[in-house]
N, C-alpha and C positions, 0 to 999 in steps of 0.2 A: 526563579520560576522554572516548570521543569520546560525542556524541549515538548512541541505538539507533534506526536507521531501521527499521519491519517492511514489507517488501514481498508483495503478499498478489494474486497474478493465477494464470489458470489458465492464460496465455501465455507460454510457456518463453522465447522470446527478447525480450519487453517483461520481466519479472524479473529476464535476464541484462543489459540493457544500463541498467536502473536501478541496477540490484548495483552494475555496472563506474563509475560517475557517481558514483553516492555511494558509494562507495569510495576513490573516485580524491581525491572533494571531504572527506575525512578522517573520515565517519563511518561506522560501525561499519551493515553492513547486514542485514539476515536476507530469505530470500526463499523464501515460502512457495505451495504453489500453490490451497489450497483455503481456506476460510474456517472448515472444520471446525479442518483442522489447527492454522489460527493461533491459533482459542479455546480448543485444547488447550495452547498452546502461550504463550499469552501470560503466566502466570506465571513463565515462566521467562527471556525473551525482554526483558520489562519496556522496551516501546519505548516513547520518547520522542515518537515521530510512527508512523503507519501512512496508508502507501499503499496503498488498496483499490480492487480493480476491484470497480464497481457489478453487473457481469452478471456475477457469475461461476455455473459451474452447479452446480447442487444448492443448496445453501444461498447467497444472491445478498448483495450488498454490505449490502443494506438490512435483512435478516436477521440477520447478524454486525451490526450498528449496535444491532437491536433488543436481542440477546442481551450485546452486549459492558453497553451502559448498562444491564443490569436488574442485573451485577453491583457490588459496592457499590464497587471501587477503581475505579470509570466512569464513575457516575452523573454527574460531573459536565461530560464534553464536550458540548462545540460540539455543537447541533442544525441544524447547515447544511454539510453535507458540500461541498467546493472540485472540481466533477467537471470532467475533465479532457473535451475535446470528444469526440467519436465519430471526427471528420478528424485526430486527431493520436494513431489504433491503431494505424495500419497503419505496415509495415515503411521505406517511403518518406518517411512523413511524421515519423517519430517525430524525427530531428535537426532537419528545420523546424520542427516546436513547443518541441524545447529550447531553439531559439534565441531564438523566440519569446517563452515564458514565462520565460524568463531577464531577459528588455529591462524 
């Protein structure tokens, strides 16, 4: 069964072209665009890994972080989130930092 990736940005085409990647790279992706959504949504969803934008609006990366650990199937992640730089959001740059963070 493949890995549950959850993709969690309020950037329609960074959600689409992470989809298409990890899709492509055999796992199962879900791509969600608010942080409310994803907490509604993560019993059902039950990822394996979650990719979160830190700035997202209304409720921010660091909020969802708060709210996910206070629930009990949580409490136990990582307290050092892996952020992705600010140089590698934009539409130009997003392949050079695949390439990048691939190496």
């Amino acid at each position: 069964m493949a890995k549950q990736i959850l993709v969690v940005d309020d950037e329609a085409y960074l959600r689409d072209i992470q989809v298409l990647v990890l899709s492509a790279a055999g796992y199962a992706a879900t791509a969600l665009e608010t942080a409310a959504e994803a907490l509604a949504r993560l019993a059902d969803i039950r990822p394996d890994l979650i990719l979160l934008d830190m700035s997202l609006p209304g409720m921010d990366g660091r909020e969802f972080l708060r709210r996910l650990r206070a629930s009990a199937p949580w409490r136990l992640l990582p307290r050092s989130p892996r952020p992705i730089p600010q140089s590698c959001r934009s539409r130009s740059a997003t392949s050079r930092c695949s390439r990048t963070s691939a190496a």
